[in-house]
Backbone as a ProteinNet text record, in pm:
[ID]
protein_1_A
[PRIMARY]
XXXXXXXXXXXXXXXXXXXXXXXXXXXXXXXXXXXXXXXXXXXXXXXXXXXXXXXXXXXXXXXXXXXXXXXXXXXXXXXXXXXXXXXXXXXXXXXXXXXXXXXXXXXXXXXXX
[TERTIARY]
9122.2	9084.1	8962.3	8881	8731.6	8770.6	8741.3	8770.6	8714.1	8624.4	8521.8	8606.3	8554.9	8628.2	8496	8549.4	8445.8	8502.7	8424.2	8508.4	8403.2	8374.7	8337.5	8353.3	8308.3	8320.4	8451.5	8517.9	8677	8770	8718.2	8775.7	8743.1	8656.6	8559	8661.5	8752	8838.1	8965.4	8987.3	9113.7	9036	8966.1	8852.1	8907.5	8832	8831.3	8994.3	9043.3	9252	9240.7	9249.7	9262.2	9183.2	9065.2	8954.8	9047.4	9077	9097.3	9274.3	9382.5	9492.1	9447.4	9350.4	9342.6	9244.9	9196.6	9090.7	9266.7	9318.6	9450.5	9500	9506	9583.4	9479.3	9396	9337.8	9193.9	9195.5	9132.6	9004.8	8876.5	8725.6	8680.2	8676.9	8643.5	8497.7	8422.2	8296.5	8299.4	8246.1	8198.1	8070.3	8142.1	8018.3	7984.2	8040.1	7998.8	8095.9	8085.3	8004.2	8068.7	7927.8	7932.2	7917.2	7998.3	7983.1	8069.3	8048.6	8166.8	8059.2	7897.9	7811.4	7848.3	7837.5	7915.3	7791.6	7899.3	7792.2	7872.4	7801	7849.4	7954.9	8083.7	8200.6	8164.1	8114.5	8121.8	7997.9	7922	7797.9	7858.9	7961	8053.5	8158.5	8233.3	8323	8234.5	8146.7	8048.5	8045.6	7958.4	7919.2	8069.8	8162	8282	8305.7	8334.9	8402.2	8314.5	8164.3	8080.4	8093.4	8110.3	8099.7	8268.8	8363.9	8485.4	8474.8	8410.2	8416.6	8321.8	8238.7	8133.6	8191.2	8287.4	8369.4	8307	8250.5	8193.4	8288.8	8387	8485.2	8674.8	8760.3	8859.8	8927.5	8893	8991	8879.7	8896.5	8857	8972.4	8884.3	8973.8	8903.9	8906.5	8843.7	8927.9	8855.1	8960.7	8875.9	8926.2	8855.7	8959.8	8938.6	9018.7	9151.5	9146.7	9306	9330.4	9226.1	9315.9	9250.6	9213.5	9190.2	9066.8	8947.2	8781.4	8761.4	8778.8	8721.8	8808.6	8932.3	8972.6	8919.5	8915.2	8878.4	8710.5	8598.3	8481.5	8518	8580.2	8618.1	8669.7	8742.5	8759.5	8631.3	8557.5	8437.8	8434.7	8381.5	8354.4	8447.5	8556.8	8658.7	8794.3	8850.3	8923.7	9072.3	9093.8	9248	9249.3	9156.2	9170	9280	9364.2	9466.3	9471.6	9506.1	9576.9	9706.1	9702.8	9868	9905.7	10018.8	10074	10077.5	10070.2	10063.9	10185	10329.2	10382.4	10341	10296.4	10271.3	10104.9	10046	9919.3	9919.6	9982.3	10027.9	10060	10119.1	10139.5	10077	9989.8	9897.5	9769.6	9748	9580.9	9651.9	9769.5	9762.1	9728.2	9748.3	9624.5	9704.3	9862.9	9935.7	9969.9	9892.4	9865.1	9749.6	9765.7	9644.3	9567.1	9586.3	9530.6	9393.5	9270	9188.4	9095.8	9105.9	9095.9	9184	9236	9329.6	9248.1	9302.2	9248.5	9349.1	9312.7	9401.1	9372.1	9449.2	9452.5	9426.6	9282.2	9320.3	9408.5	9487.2	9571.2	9685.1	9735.7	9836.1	9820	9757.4	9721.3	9798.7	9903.4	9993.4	10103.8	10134	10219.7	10222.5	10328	10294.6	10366.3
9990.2	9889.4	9940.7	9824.8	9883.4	9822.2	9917.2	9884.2	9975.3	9904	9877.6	9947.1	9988.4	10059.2	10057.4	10020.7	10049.6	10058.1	10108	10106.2	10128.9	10140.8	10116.2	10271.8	10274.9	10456.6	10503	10410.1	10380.6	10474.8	10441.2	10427.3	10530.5	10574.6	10668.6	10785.9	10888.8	10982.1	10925.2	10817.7	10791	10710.1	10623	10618	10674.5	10830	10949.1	10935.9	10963.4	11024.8	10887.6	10750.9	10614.1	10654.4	10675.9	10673.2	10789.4	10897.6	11016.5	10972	10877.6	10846.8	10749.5	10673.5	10544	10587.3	10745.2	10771.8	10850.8	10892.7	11023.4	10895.3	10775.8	10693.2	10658.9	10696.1	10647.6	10545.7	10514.7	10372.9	10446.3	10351.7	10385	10329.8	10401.6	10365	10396.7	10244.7	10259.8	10264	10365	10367.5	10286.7	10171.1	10102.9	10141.2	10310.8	10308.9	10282.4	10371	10372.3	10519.4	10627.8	10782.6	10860.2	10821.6	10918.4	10848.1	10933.7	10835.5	10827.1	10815.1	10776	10576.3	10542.1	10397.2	10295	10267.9	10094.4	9977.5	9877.6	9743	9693.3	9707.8	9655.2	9520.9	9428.1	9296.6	9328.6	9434	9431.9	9543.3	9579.5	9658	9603.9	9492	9383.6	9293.8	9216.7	9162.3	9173.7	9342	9376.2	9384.9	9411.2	9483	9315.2	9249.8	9100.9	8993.1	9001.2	8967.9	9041.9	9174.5	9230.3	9181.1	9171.2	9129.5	8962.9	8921.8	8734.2	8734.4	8785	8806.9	8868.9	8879.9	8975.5	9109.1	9205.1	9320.6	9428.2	9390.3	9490.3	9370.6	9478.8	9392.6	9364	9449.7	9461.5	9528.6	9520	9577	9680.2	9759.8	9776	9824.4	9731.6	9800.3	9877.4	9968.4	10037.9	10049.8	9994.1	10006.6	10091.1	10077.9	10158.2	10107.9	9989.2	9929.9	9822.1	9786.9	9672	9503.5	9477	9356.2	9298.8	9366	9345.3	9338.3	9399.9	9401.1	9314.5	9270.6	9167	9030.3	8993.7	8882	8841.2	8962.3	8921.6	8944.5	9013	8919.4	8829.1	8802.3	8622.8	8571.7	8588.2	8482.5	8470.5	8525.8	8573.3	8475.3	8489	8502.5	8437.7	8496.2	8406.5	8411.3	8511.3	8591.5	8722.5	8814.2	8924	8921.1	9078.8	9078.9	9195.4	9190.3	9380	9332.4	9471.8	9534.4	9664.8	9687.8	9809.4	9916.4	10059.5	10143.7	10122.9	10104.5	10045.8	9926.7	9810.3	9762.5	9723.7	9801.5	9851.6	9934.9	9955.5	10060.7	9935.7	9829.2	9726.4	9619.5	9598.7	9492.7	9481.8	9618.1	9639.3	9600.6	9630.6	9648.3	9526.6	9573.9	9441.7	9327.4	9317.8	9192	9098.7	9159.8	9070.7	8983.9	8875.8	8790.6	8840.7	8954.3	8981.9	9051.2	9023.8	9033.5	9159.1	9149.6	9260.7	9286.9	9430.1	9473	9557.9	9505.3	9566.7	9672.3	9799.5	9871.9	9927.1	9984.8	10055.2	10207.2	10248.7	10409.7	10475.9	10449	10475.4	10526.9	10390.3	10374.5	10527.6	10581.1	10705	10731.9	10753.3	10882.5	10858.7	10799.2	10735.3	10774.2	10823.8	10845.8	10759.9
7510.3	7605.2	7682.9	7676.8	7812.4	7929.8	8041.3	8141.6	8235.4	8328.5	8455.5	8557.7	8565.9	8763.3	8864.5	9043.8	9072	9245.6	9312	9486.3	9593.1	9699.4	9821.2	9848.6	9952.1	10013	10055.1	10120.6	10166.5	9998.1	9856.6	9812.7	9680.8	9703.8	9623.7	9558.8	9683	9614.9	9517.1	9616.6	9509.2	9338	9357.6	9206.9	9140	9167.3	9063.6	8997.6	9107	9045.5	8949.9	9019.9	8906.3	8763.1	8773	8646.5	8556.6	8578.3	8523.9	8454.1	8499.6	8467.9	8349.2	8366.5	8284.1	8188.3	8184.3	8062	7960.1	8085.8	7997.3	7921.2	7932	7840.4	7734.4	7739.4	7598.9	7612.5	7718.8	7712.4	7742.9	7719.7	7806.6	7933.2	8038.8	8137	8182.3	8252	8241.3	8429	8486.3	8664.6	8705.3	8780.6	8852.5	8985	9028.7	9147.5	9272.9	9395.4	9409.7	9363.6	9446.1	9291.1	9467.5	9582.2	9657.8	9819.1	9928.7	10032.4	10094.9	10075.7	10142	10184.5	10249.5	10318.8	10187.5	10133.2	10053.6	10145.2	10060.8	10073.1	9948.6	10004	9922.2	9789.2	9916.1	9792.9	9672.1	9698.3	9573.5	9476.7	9508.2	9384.1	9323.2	9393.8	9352.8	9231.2	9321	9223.9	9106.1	9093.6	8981.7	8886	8920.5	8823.5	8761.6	8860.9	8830.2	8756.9	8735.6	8634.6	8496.8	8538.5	8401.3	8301.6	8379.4	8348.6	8257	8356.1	8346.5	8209.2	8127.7	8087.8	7926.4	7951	7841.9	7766.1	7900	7862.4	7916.6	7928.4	7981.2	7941.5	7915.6	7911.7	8056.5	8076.3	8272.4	8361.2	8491.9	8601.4	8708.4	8759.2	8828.9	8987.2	9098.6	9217.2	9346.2	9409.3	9543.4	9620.5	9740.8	9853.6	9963.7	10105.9	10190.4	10223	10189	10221.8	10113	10018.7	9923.5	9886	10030.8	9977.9	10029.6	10087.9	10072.8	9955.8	9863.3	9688.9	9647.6	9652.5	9614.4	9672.4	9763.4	9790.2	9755	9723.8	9698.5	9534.4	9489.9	9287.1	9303	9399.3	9364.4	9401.2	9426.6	9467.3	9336.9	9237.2	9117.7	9024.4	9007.4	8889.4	8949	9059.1	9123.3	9016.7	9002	8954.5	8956.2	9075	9064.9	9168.2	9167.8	9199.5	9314.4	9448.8	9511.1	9443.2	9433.3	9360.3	9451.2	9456.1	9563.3	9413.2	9465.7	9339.7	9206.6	9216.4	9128.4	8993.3	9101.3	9024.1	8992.2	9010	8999.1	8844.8	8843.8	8710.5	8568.2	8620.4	8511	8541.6	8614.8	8610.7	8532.1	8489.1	8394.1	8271.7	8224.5	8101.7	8009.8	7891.3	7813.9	7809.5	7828.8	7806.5	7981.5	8046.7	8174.1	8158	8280.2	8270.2	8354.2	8476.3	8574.7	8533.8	8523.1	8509.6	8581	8701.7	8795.2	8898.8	8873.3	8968.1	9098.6	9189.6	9324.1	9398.3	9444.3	9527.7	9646.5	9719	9835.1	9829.3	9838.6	9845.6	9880.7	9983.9	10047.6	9956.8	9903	9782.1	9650.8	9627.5	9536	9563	9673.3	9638.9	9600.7	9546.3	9477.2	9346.4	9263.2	9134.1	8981.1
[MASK]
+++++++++++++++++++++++++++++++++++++++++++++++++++++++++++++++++++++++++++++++++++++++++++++++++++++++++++++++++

């Protein structure tokens, strides 16, 4: 499965742990950024993930911001079935037999295993 990841500064460390679980399963994960906890603008990383999704250049998305649902609500501008998920079910919302298109999380939520 291809699949887009991408987060806000809020959301940058936990990224990494997400990107690095969802490469150990096999899949290719492509980083839209952002690549540091220097402060961006949330919705121009939502954007980008949730075009590339809608566009069918990725099978799934996946964005994290500092609490969950800024990057969700600017992919819905977009696409408008992206999803926050709490870490549980964050874990079964990417997979390829969901409709959820882009899953959104809570940095926070990482510690969860």
């Amino acid at each position: 499965m291809k699949v887009v990841i991408g987060s806000d500064h809020g959301g940058f460390g936990a990224k990494a742990f997400i990107k690095k679980a969802i490469q150990a399963l096999g899949h290719e994960v492509t980083d839209f950024g952002c690549h540091s906890t220097e402060a961006v603008d949330y919705p121009d990383v939502a954007q980008l993930v949730a075009e590339a999704v809608v566009r069918g250049d990725f099978d799934k998305g996946v964005l994290i911001d500092g609490f969950g649902g800024a990057v969700c609500m600017a992919a819905n501008k977009v696409q408008g079935r992206a999803r926050s998920r709490p870490t549980t079910a964050f874990r079964r919302a990417w997979r390829p037999s969901t409709t959820t298109p882009t899953c959104c999380a809570s940095a926070a939520s990482r510690t969860a295993s």
